[in-house]
PDB file with SEQRES, HELIX, SHEET and CRYST1 records, atoms N, CA, C and O in Angstrom:
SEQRES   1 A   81  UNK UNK UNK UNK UNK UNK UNK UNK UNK UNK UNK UNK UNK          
SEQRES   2 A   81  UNK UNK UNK UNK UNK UNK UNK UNK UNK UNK UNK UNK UNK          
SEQRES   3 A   81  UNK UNK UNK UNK UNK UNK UNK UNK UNK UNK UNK UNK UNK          
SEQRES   4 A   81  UNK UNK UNK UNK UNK UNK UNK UNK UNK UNK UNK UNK UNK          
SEQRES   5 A   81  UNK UNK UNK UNK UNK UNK UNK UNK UNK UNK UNK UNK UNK          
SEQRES   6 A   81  UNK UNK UNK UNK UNK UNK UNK UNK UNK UNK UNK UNK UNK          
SEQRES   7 A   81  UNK UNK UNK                                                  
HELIX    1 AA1 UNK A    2  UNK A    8  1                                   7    
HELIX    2 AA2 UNK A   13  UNK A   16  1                                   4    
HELIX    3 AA3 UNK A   21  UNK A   28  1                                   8    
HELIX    4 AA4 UNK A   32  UNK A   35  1                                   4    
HELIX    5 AA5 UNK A   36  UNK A   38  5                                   3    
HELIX    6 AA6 UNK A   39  UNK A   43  1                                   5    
HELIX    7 AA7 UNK A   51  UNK A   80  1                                  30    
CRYST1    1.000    1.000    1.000  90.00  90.00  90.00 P 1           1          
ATOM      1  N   UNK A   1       1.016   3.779 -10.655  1.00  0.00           N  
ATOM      2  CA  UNK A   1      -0.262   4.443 -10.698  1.00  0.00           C  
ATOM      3  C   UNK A   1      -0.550   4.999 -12.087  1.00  0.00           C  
ATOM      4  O   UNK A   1      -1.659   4.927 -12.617  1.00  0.00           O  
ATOM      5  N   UNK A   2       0.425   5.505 -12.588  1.00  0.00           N  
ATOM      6  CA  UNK A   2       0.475   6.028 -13.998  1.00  0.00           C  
ATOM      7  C   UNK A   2       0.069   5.307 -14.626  1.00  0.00           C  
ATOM      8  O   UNK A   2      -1.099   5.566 -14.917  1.00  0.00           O  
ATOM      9  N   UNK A   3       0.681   3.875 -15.318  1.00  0.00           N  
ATOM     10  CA  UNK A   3       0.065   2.836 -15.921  1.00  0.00           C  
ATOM     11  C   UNK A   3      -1.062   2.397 -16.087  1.00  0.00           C  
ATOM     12  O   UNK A   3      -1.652   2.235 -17.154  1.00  0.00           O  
ATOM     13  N   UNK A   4      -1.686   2.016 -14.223  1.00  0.00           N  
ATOM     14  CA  UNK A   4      -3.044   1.461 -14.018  1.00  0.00           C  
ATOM     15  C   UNK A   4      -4.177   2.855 -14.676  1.00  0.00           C  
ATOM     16  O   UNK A   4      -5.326   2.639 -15.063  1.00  0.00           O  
ATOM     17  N   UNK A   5      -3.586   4.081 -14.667  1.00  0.00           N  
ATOM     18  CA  UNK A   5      -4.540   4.953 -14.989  1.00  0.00           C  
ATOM     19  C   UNK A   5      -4.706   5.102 -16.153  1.00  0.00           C  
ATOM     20  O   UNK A   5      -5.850   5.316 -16.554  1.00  0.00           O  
ATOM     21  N   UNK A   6      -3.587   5.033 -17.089  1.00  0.00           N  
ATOM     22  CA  UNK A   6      -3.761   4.865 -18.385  1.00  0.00           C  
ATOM     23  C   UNK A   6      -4.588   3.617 -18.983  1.00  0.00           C  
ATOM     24  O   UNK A   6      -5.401   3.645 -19.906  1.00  0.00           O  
ATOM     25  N   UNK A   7      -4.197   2.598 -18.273  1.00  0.00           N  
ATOM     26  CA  UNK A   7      -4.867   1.213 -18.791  1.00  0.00           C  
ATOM     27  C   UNK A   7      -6.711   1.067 -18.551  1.00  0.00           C  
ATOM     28  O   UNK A   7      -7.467   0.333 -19.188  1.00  0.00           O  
ATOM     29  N   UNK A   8      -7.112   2.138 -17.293  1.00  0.00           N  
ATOM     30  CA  UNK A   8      -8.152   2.116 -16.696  1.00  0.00           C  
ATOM     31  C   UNK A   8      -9.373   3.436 -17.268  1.00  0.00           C  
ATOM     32  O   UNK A   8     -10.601   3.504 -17.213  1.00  0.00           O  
ATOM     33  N   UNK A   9      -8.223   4.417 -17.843  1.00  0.00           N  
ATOM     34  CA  UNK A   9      -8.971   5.264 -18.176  1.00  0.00           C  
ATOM     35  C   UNK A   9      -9.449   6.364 -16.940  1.00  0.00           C  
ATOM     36  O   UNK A   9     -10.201   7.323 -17.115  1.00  0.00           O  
ATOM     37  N   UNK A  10      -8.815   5.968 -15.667  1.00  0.00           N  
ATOM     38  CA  UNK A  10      -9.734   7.481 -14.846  1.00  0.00           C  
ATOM     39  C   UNK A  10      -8.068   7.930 -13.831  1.00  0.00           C  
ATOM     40  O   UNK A  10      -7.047   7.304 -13.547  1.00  0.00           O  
ATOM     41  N   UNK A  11      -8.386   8.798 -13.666  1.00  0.00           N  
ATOM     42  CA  UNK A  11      -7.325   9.783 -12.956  1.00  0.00           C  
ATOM     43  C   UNK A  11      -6.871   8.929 -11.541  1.00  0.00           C  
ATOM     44  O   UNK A  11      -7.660   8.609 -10.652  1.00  0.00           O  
ATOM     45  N   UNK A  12      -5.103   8.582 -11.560  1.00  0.00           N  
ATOM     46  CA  UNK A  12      -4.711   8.193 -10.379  1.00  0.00           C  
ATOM     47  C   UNK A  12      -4.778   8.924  -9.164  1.00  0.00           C  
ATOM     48  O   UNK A  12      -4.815   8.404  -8.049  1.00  0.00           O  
ATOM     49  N   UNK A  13      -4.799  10.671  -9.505  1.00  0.00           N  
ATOM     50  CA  UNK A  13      -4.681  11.101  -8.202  1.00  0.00           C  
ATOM     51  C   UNK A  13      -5.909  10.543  -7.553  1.00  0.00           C  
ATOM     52  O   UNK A  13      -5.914  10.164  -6.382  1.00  0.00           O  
ATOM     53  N   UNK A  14      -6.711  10.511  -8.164  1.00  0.00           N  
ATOM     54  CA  UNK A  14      -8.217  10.264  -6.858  1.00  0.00           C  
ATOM     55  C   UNK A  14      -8.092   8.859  -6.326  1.00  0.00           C  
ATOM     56  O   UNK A  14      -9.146   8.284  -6.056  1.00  0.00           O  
ATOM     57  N   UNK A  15      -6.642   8.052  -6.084  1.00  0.00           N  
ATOM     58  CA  UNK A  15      -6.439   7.135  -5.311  1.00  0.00           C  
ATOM     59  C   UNK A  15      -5.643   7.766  -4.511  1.00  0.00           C  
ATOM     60  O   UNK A  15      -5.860   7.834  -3.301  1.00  0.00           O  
ATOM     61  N   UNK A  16      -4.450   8.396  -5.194  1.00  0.00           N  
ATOM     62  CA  UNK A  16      -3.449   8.490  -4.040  1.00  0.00           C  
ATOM     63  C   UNK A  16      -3.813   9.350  -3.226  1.00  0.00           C  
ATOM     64  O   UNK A  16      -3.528   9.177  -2.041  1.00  0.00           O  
ATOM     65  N   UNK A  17      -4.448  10.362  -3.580  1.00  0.00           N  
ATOM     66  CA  UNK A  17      -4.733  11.658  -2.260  1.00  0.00           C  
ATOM     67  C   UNK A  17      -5.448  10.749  -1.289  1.00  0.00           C  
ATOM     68  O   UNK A  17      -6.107  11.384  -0.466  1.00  0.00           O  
ATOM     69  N   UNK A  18      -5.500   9.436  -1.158  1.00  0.00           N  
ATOM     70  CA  UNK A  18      -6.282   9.053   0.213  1.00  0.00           C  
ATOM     71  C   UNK A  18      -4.975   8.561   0.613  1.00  0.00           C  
ATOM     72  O   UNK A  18      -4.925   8.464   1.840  1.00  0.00           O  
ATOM     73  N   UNK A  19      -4.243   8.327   0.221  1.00  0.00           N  
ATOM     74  CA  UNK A  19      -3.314   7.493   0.714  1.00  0.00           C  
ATOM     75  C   UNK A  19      -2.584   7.789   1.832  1.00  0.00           C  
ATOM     76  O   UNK A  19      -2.191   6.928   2.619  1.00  0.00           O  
ATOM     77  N   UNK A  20      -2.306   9.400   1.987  1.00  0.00           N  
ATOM     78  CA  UNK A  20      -1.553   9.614   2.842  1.00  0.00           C  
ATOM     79  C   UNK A  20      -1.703   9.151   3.932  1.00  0.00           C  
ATOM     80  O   UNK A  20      -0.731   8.399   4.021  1.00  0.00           O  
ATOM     81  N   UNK A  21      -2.551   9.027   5.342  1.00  0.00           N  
ATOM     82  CA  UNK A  21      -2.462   8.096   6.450  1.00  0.00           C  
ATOM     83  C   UNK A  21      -1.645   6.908   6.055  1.00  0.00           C  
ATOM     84  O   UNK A  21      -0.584   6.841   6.676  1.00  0.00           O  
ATOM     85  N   UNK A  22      -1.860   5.930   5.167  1.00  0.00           N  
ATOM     86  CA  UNK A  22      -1.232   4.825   5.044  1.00  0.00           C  
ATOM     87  C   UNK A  22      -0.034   4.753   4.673  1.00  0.00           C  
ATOM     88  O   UNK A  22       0.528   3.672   4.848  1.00  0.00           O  
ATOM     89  N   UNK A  23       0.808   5.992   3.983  1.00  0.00           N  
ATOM     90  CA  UNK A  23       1.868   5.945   3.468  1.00  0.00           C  
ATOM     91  C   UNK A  23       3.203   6.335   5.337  1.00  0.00           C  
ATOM     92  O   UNK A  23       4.310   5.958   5.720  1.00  0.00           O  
ATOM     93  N   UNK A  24       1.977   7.353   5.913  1.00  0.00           N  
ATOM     94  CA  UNK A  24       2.825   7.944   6.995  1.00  0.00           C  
ATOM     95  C   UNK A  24       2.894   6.562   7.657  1.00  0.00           C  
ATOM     96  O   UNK A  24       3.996   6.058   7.873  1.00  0.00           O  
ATOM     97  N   UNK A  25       1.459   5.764   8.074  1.00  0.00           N  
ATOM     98  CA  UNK A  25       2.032   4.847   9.011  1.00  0.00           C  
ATOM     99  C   UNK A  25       3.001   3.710   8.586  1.00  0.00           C  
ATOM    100  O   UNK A  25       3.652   3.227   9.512  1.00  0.00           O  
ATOM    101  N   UNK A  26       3.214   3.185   7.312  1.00  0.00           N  
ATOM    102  CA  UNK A  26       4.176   2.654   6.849  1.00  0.00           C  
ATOM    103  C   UNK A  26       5.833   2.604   6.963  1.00  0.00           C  
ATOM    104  O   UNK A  26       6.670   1.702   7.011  1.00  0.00           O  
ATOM    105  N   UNK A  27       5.864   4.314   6.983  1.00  0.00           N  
ATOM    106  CA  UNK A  27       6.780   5.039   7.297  1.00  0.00           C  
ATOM    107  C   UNK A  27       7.476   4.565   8.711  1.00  0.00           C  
ATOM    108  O   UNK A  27       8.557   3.993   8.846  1.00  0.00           O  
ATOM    109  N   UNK A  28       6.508   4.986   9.759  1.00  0.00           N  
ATOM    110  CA  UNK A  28       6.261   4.858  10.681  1.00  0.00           C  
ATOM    111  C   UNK A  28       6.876   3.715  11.626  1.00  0.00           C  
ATOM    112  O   UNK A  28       7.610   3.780  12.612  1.00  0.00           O  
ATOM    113  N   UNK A  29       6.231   2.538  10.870  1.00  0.00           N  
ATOM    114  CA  UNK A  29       6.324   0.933  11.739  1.00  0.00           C  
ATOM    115  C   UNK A  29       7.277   0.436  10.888  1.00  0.00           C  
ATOM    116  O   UNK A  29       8.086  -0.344  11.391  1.00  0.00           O  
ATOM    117  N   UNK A  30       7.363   0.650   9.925  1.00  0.00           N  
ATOM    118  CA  UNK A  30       8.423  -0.216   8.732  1.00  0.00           C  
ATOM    119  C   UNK A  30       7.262  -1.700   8.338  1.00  0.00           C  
ATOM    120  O   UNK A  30       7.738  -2.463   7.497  1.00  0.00           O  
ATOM    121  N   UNK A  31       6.272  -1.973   8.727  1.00  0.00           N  
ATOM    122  CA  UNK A  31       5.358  -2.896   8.630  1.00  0.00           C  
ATOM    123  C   UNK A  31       4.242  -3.004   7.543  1.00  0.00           C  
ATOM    124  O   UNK A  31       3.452  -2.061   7.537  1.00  0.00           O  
ATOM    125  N   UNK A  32       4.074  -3.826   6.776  1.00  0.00           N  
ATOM    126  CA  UNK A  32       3.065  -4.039   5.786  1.00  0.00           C  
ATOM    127  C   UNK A  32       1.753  -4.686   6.809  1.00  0.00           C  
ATOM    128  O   UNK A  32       0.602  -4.388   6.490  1.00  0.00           O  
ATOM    129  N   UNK A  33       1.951  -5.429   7.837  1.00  0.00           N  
ATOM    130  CA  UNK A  33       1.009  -5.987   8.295  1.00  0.00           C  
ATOM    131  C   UNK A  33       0.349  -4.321   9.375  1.00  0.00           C  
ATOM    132  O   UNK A  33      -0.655  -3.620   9.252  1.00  0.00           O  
ATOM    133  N   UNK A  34       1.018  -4.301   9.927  1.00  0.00           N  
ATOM    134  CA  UNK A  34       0.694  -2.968  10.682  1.00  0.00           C  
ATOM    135  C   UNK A  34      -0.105  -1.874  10.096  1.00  0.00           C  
ATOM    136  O   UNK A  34      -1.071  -1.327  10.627  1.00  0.00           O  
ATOM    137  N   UNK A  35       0.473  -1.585   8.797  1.00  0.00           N  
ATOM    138  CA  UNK A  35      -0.086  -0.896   7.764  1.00  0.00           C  
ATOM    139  C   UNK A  35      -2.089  -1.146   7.002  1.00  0.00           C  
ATOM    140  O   UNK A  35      -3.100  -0.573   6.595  1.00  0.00           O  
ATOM    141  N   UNK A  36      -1.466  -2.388   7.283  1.00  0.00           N  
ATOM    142  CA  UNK A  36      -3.205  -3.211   6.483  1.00  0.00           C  
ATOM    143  C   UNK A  36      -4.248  -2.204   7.268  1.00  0.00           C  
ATOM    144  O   UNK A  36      -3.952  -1.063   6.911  1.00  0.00           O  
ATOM    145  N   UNK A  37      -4.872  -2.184   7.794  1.00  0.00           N  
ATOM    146  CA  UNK A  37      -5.903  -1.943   8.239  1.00  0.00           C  
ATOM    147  C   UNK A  37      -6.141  -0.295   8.369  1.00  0.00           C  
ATOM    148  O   UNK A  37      -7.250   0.075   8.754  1.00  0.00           O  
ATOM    149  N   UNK A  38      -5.086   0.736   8.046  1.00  0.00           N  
ATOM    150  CA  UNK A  38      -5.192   1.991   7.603  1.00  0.00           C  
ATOM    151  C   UNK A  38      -5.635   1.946   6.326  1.00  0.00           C  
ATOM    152  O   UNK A  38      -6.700   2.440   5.958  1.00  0.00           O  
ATOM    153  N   UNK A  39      -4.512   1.116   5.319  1.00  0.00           N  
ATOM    154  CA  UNK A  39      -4.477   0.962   4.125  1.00  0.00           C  
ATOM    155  C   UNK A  39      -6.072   0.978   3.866  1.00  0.00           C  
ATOM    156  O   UNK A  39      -6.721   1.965   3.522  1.00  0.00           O  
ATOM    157  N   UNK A  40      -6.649  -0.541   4.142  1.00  0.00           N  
ATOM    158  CA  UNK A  40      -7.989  -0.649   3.862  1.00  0.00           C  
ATOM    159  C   UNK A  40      -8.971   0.637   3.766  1.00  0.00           C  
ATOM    160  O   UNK A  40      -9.762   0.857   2.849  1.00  0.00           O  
ATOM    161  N   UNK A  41      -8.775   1.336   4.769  1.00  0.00           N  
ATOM    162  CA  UNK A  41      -9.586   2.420   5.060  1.00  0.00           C  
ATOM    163  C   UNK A  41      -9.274   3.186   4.095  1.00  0.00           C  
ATOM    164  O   UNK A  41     -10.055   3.357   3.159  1.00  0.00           O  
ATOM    165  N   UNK A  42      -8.285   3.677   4.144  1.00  0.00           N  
ATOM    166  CA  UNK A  42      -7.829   4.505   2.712  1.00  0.00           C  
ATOM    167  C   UNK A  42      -8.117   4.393   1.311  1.00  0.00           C  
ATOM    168  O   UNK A  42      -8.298   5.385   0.604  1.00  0.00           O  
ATOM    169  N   UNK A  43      -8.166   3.171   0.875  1.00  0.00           N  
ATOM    170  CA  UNK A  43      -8.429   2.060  -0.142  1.00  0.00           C  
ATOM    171  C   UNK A  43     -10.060   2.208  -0.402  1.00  0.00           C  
ATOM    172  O   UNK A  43     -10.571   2.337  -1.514  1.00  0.00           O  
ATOM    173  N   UNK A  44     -10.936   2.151   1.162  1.00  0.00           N  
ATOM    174  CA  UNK A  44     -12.445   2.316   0.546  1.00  0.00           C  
ATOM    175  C   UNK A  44     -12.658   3.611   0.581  1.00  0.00           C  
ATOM    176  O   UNK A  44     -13.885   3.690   0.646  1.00  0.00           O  
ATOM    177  N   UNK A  45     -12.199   4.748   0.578  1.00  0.00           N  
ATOM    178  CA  UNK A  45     -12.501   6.141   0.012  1.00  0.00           C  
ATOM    179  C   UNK A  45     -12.448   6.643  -1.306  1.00  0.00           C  
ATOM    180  O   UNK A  45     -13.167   7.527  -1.772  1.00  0.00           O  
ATOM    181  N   UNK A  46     -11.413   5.924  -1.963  1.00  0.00           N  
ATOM    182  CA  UNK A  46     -11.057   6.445  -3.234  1.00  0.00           C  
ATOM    183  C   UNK A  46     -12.302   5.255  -4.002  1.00  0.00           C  
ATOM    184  O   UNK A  46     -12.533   4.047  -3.946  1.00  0.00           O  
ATOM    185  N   UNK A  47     -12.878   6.505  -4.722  1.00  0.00           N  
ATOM    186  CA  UNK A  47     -13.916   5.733  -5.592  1.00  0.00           C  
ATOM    187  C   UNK A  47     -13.477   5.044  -6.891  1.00  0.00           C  
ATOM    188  O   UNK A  47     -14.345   4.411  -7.491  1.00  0.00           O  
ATOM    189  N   UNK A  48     -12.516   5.078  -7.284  1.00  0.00           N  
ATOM    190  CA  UNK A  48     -12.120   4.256  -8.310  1.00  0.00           C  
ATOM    191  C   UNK A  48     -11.737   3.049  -8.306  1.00  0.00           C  
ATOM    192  O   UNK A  48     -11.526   2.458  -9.365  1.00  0.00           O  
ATOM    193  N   UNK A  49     -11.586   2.494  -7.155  1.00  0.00           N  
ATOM    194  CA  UNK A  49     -11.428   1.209  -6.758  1.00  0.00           C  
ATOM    195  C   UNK A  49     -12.542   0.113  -6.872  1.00  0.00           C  
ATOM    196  O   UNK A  49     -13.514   0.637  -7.414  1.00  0.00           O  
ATOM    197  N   UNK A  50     -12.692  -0.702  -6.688  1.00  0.00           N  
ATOM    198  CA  UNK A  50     -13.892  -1.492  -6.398  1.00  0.00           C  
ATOM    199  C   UNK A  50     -13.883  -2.092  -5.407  1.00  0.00           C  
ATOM    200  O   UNK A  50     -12.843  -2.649  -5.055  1.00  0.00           O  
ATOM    201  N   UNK A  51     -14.971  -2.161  -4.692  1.00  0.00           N  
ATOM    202  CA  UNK A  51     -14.639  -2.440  -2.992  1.00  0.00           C  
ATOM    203  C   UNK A  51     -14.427  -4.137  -3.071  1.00  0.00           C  
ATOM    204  O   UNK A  51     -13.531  -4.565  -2.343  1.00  0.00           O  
ATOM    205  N   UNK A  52     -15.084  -5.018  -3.794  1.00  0.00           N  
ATOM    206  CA  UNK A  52     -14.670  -6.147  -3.958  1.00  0.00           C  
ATOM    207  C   UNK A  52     -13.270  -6.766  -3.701  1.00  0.00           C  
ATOM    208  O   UNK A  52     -12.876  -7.482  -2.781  1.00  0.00           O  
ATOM    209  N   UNK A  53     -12.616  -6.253  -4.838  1.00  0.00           N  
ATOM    210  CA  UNK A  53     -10.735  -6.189  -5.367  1.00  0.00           C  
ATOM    211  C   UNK A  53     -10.482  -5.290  -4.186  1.00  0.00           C  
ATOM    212  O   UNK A  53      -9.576  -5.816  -3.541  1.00  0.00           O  
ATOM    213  N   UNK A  54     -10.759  -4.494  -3.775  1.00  0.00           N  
ATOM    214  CA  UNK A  54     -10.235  -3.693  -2.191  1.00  0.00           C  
ATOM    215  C   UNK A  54      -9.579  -4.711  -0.896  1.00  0.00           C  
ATOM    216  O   UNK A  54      -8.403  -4.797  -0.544  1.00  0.00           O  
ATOM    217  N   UNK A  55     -10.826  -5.450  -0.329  1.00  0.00           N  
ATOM    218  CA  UNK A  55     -11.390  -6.302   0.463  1.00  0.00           C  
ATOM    219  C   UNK A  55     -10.495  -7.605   0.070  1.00  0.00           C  
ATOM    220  O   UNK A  55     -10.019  -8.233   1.015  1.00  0.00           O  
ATOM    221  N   UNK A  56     -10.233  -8.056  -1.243  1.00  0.00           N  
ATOM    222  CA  UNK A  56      -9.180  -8.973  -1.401  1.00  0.00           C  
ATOM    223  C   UNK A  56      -7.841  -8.952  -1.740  1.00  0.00           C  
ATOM    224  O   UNK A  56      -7.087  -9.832  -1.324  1.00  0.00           O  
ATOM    225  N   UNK A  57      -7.353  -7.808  -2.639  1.00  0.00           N  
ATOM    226  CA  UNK A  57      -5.794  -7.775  -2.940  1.00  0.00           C  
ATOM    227  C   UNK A  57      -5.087  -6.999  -1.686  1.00  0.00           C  
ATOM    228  O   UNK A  57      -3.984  -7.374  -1.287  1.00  0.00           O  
ATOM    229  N   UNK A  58      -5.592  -6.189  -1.243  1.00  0.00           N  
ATOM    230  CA  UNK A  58      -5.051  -5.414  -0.410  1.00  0.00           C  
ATOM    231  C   UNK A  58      -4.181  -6.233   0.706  1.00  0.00           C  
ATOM    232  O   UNK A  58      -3.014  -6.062   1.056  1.00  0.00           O  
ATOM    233  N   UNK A  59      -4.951  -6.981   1.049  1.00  0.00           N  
ATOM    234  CA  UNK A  59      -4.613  -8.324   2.117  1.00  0.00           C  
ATOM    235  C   UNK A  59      -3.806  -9.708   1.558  1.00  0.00           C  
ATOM    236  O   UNK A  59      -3.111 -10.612   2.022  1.00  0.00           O  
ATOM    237  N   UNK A  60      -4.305  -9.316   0.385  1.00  0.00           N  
ATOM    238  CA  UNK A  60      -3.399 -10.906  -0.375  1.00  0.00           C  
ATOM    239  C   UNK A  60      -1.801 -10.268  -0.739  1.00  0.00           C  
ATOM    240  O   UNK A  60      -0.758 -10.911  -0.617  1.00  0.00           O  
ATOM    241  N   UNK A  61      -1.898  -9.056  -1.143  1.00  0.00           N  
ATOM    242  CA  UNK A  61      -0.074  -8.367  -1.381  1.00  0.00           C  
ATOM    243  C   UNK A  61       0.049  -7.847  -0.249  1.00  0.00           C  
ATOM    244  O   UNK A  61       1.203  -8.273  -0.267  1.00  0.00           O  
ATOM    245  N   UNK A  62      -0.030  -7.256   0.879  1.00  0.00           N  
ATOM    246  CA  UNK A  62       0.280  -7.436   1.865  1.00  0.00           C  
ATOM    247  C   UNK A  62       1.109  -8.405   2.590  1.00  0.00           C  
ATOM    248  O   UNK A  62       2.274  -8.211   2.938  1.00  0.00           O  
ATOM    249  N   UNK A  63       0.400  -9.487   2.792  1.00  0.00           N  
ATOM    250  CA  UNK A  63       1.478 -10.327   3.272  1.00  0.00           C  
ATOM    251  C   UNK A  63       2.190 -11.409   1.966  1.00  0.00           C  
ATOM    252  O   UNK A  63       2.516 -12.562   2.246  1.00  0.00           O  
ATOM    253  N   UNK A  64       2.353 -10.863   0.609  1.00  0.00           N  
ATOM    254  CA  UNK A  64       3.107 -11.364  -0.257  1.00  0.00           C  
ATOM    255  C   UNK A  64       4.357 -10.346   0.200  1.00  0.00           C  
ATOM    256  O   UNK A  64       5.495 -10.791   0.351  1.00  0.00           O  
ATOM    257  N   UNK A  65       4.137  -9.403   0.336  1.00  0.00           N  
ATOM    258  CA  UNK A  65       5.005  -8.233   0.480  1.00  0.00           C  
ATOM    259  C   UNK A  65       6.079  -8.435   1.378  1.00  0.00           C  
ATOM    260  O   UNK A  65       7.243  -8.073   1.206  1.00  0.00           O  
ATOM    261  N   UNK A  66       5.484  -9.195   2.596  1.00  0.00           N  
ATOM    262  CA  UNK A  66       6.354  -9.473   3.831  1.00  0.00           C  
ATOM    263  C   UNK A  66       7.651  -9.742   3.568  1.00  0.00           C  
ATOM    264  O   UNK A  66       8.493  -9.364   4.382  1.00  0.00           O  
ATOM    265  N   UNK A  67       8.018 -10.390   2.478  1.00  0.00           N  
ATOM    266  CA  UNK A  67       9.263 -11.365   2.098  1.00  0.00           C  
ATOM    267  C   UNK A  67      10.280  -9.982   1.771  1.00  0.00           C  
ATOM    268  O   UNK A  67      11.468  -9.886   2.078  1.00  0.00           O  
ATOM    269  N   UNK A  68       9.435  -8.955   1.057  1.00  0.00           N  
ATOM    270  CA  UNK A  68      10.219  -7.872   0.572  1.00  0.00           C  
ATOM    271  C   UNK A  68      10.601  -6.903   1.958  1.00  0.00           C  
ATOM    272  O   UNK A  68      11.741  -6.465   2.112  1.00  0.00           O  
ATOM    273  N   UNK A  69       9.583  -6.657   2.856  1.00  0.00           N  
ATOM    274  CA  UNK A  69      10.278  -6.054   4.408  1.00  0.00           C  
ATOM    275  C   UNK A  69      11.266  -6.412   4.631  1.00  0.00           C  
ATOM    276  O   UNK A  69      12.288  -5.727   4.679  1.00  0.00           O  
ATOM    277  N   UNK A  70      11.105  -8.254   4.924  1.00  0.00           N  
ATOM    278  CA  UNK A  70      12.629  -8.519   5.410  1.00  0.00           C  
ATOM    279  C   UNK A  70      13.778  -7.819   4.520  1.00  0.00           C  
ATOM    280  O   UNK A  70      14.326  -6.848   5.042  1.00  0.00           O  
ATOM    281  N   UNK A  71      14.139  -8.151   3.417  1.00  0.00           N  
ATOM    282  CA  UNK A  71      14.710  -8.217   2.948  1.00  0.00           C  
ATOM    283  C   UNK A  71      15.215  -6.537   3.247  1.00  0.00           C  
ATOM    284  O   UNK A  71      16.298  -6.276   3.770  1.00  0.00           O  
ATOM    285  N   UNK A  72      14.673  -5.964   3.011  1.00  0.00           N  
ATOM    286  CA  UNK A  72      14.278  -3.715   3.264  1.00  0.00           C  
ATOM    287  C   UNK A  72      15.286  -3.966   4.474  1.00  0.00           C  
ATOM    288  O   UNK A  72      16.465  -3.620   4.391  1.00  0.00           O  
ATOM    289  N   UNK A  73      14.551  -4.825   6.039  1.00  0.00           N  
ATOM    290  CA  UNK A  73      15.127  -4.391   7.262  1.00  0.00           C  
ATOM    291  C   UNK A  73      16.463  -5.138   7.761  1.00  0.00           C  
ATOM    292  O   UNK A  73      17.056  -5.100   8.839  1.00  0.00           O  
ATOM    293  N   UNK A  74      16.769  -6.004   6.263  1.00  0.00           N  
ATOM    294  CA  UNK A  74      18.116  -6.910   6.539  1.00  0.00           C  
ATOM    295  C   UNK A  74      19.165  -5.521   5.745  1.00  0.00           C  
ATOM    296  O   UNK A  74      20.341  -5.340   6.064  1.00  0.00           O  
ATOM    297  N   UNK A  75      18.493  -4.755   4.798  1.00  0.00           N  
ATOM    298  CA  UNK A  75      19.424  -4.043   3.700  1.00  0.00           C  
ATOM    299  C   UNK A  75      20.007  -2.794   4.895  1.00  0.00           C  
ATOM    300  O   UNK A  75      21.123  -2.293   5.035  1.00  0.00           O  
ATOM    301  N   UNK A  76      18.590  -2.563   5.707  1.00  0.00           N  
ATOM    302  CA  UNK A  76      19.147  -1.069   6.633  1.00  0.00           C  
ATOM    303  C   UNK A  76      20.189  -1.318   7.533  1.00  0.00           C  
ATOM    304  O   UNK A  76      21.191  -0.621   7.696  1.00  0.00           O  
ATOM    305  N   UNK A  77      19.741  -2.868   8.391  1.00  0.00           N  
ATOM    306  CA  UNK A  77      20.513  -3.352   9.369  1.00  0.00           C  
ATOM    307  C   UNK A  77      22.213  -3.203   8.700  1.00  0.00           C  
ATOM    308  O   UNK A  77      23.063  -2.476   9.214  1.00  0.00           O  
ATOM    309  N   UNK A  78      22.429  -4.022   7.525  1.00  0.00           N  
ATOM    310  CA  UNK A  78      23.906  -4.034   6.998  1.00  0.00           C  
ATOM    311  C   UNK A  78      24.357  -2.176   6.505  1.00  0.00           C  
ATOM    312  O   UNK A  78      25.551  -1.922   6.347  1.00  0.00           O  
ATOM    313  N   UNK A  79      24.006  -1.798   6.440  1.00  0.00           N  
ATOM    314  CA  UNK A  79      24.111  -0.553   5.969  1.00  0.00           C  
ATOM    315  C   UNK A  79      24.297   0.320   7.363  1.00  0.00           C  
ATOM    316  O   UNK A  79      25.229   1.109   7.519  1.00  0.00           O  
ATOM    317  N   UNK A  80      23.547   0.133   8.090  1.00  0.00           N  
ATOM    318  CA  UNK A  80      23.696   0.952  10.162  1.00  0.00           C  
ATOM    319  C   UNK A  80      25.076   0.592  10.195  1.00  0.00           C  
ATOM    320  O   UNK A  80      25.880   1.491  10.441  1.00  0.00           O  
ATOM    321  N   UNK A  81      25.542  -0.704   9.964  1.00  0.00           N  
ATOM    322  CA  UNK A  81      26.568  -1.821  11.036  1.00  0.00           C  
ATOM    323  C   UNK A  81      27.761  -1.421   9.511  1.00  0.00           C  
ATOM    324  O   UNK A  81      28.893  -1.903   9.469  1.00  0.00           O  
TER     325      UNK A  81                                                      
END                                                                             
């Protein structure tokens, strides 16, 4: 967030303070797909976004992301056992 704000010129908090719903349900399900559709919502509040790039990356790293869950719920599984 730091980066994109520097590179963008406007303040990250006024993304992340929406975030929280999406971060809890994440938490929550362990799910990126589950997650999408809070996310979104969260995503069109913060005005620094552009609803365009909202409406498409959000959903396109999302399920790029999936590959990285597994990998998260293979690391906890060996780590429980």
């Amino acid at each position: 967030y730091t980066i994109a704000g520097v590179y963008s010129g406007k303040n990250p908090l006024d993304v992340i303070r929406y975030y929280g719903p999406a971060y809890l349900t994440v938490v929550g399900t362990m799910s990126s797909a589950a997650t999408l559709g809070v996310a979104l919502q969260c995503a069109d509040k913060a005005k620094p976004l552009r609803k365009d790039m909202v409406q498409f990356g959000i959903p396109l790293f999302a399920n790029i992301h999936l590959c990285g869950s597994v990998l998260t719920e293979v690391f906890f599984c060996m780590t429980i056992s």
